[in-house]
N, C-alpha and C positions, 0 to 999 in steps of 0.2 A: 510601320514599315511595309508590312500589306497593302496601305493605303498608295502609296508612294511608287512600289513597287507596277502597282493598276495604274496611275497614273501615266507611269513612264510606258508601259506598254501601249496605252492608248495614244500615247504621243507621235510612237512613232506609224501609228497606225491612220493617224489623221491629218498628217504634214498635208496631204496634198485637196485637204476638204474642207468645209465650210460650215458654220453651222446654221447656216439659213434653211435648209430644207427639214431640218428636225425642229429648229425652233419656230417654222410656221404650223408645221402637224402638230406640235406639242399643244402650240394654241388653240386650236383648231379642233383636235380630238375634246382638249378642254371646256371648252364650249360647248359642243353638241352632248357632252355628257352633263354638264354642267343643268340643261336644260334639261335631263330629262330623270335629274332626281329630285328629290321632295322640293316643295313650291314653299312649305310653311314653314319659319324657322331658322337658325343658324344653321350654315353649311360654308363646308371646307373639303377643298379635294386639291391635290396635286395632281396638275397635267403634266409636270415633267417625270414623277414619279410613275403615273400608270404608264406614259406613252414608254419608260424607259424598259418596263418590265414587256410591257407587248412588242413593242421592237424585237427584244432578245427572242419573244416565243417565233414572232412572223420570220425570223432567221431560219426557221423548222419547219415552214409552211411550203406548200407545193398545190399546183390544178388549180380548181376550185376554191379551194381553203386561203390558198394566196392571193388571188386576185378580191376577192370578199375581203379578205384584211388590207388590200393593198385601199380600196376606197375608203371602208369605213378609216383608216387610221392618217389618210391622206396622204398616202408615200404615190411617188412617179411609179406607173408602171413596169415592172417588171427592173426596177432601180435599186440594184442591191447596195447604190456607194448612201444608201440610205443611214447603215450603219457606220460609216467613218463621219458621216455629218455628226451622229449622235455623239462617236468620241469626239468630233470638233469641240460640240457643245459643253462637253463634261471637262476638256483642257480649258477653257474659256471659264467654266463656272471657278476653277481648280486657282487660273490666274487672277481673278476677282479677288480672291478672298485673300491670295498670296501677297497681293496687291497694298490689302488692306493691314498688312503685320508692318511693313514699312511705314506705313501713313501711318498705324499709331504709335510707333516712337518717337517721331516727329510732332502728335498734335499734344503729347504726353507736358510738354513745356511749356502749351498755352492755354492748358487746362479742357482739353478736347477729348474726346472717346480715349481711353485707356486699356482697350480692351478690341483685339482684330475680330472679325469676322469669322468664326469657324463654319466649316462647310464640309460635311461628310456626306460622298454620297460612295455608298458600296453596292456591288449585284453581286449575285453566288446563286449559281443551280444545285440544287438537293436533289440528287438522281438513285434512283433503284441500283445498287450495285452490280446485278447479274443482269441489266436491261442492255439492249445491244444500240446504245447511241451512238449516230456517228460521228469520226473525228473532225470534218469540216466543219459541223454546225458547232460542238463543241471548241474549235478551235476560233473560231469568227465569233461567238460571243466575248471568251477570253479577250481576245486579241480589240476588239473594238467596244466592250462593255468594262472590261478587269472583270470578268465574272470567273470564277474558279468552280470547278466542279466538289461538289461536296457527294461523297456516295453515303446513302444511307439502305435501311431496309425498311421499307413502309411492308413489305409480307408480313411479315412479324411483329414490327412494332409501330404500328401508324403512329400510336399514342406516344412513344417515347421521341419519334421523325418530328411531331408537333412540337414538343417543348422543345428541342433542338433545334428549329427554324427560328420559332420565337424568342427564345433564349438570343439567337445571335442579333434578329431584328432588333431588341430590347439596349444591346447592346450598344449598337450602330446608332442610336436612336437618345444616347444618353439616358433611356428609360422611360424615355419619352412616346415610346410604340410599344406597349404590351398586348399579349394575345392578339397578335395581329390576324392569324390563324384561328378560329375557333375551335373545339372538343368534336370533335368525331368527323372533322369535314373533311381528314384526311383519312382513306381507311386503305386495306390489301391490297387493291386497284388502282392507287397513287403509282407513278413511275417517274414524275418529275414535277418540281415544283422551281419556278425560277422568280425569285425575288430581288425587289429595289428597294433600301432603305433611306433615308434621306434624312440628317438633321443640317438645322440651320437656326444659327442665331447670331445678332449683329449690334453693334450700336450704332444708334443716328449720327450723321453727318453734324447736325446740332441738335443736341440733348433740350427736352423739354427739360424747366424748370420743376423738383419739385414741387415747390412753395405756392406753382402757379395751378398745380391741379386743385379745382374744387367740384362741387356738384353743380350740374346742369342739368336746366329740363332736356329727353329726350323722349318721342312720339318712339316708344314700343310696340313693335310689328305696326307701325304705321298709324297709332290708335292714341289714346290718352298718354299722358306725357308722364314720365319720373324722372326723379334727379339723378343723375350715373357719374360717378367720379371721371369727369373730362379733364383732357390737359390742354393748355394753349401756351400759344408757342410762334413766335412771327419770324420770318426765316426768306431765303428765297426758295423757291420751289418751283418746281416743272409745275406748270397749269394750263391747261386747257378745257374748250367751254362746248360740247358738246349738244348732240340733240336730244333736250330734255336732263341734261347733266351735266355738272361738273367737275373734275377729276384733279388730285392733286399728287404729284408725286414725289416722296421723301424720301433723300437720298441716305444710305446708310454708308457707313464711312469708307470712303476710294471714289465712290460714286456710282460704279458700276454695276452697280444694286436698288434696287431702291422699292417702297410700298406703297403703294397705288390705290387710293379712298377714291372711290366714284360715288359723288351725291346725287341724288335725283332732287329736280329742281322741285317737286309734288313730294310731298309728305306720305305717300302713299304711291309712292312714281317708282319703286324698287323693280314691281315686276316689268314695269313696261320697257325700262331701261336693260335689263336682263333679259330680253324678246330680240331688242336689237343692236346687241353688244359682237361685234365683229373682232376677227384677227386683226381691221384693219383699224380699229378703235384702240386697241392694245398696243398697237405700233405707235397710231399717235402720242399717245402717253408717253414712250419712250422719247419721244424728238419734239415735245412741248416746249417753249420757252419758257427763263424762267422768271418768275415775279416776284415780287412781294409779296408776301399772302400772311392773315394771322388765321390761323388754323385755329378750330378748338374741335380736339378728336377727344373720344370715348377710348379712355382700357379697356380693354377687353379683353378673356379668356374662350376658346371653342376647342374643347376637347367631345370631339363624337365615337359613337361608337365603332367598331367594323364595319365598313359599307359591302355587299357581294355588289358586283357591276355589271354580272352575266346577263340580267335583266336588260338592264339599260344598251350593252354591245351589242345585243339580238335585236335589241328596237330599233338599230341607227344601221343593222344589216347585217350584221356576224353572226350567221346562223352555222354554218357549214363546222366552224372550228370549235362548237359544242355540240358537235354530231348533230345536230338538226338537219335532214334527218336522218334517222337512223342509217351510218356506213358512211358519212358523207367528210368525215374530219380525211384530214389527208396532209400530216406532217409529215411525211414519207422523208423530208431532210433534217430530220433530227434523228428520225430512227425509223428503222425498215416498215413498210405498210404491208400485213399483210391480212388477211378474211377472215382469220378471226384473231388477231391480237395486231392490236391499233391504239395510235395513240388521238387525245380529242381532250380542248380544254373543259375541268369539270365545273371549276370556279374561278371568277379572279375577286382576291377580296383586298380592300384600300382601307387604310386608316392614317388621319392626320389627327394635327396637335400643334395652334397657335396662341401665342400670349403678346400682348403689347402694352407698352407702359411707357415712360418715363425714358427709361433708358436705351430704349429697343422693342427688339422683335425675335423671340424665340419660336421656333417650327420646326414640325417633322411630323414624316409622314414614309406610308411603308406599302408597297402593293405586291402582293403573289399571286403567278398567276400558276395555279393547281393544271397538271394532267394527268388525267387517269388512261388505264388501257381498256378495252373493250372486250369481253370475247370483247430783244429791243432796240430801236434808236437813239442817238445822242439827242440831248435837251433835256426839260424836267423831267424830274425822275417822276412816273404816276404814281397815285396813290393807292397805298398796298390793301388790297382785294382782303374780304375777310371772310372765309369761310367755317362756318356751324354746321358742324356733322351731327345734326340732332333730328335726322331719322336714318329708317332703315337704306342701308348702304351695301354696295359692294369692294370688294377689295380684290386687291392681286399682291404679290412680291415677285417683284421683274429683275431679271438680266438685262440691263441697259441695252449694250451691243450692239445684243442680236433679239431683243426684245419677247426673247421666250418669259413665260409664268410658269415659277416655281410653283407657287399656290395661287388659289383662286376662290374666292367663297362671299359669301352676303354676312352679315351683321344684322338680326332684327331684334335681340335683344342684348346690350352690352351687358349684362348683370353676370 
């Protein structure tokens, strides 16, 4: 009912917006983060997740601090209808999945996905109770986020404010986000902490065959080959052929979803394709025609740890809004600035969680951002293209649309 209730508020908040200018940032911020964490390895991050939690904090930015998040996060200057694009977006994801409760009682009869799309995305600020926030910033996240003010007391009980964020993330999340928060990183000097939780899981548009997964060789991190329970599966699909790649995209049931395998045509071609992977490559994907293709994808599970991302913000230019330097944060529209009690982000910390198999695609993923105070053509039909995902790969799961990535990450070892 909470869910339903955010919804409707965002609804009437974003009649008159779109969500093209948040689903390019979403990309956009995705990528340049995307580059600039670990190079070795499986990885998974939610662009729509971090961008949704840093929107809500850039709500509360002002000077300096605003214009610095306005580049790094790729909002129009000084373009506050930034945030009704975002509720554009979240009605949009909201209709997707709505979409998808219709379509499966109808494929229910010819033996098709049984099961809709669930899509939970919630925000909620955990605020200092005695802290003097103001009512516009507070009311403009509600209103264009459904984020609801939770007051807690981090003076007294940082430790007890943690398991209470977490506790709800966990929750949000099917169980699927725990300790999103880590043990001590919130302490006395907390005064708001503004979180996005995000589950998602869906069934394909056409369900792989059990019967048809077996083991395949796959080139692990790019190198000697093992066998990894692969599925195949011949379908029509969004394809397109790319430089140095080829990308396939599978629709999950409505269509207006779908997961996005990007293969590098090199066995060892993962990083070069990830060097020059554009917003404008993610759009194609979305508006690929479609083919024939016999797919053979790898299952796969990536569950990672907590990522902190303050690292990676500061290197692409958000220095100001983690006090660098010293006096330099300046939310002054979230809550009063004043010389020695200020506010200034301390952490933002992400955690996602994707599975794929047979039947789907299960994910979610969860980002807080901590602040402390301071002191084709007719004719024959072609022949169906056959693609082997048997090395390291990239992925997405897309909003058709408006071509925003829910998630985004690499695969170099399916195991």
């Amino acid at each position: 009912m909470k869910i339903a209730a955010a919804i409707l508020a965002m609804t009437l908040t974003a009649t008159a917006a779109t969500p093209d200018a948040a689903s390019l940032a979403v990309n956009q911020l995705g990528l340049d983060l995307y580059r600039k964490l670990p190079a070795a390895g499986n990885l998974c991050i939610s662009p729509y997740s971090i961008q949704s939690a840093l929107a809500m904090t850039y709500a509360g930015a002002s000077g300096a601090t605003r214009a610095e998040m306005e580049r790094v996060l790729h909002y129009a200057k000084g373009d506050d209808t930034i945030h009704a694009s975002f509720a554009a977006l979240q009605n949009a994801l909201a209709a997707a999945a709505e979409k998808s409760v219709k379509l499966t009682g109808e494929s229910k009869r010819y033996g098709g996905p049984s099961e809709p799309i669930t899509l939970n995305i919630a925000n909620r600020l955990f605020g200092q109770k005695d802290y003097e926030f103001r009512t516009p910033f507070t009311s403009l996240v509600k209103s264009n986020y459904g984020a609801p003010f939770a007051l807690m007391d981090f003076k007294k009980n940082a430790a007890g404010a943690t398991r209470e964020i977490n506790n709800w993330v966990s929750g949000q999340t099917r169980n699927r986000i725990r300790d999103l928060t880590p043990p001590r990183a919130l302490d006395e000097t907390t005064r708001l902490v503004l979180v996005n939780a995000l589950y998602f899981k869906a069934a394909w548009a056409d369900e792989f065959s059990e019967h048809a997964t077996k083991k395949e060789p796959f080139h692990v991190n790019g190198g000697a080959t093992e066998n990894v329970p692969t599925m195949t599966n011949q379908s029509h699909y969004r394809y397109t052929k790319g430089d140095g790649f080829a990308a396939v995209g599978l629709p999950y049931i409505g269509g207006d979803l779908q997961f996005i395998v990007i293969v590098p045509d090199e066995v060892k071609g993962a990083a070069g394709v990830e060097a020059k992977l554009k917003p404008a490559t993610l759009a194609a994907c979305a508006k690929a025609e479609q083919r024939d293709v016999i797919l053979h994808l790898p299952k796969f599970k990536i569950e990672p740890p907590t990522v902190p991302l303050s690292k990676a913000l500061q290197q692409l230019g958000m220095k100001t809004a983690f006090d660098i330097p010293a006096g330099s944060a300046d939310f002054d529209r979230m809550a009063p600035r004043r010389p020695d009690d200020y506010l200034f982000v301390s952490e933002v910390f992400h955690k996602t969680f994707i599975a794929l198999d047979e039947k789907g695609t299960e994910a979610a993923a969860a980002t807080a951002v901590a602040m402390a105070a301071a002191g084709a053509a007719p004719g024959e039909p072609p022949k169906p293209i056959e693609v082997r995902v048997d090395r390291p790969f990239l992925f997405a799961i897309q909003h058709v649309p408006s071509g925003a990535c829910l998630f985004l990450g690499r695969v170099m070892d399916p195991k």
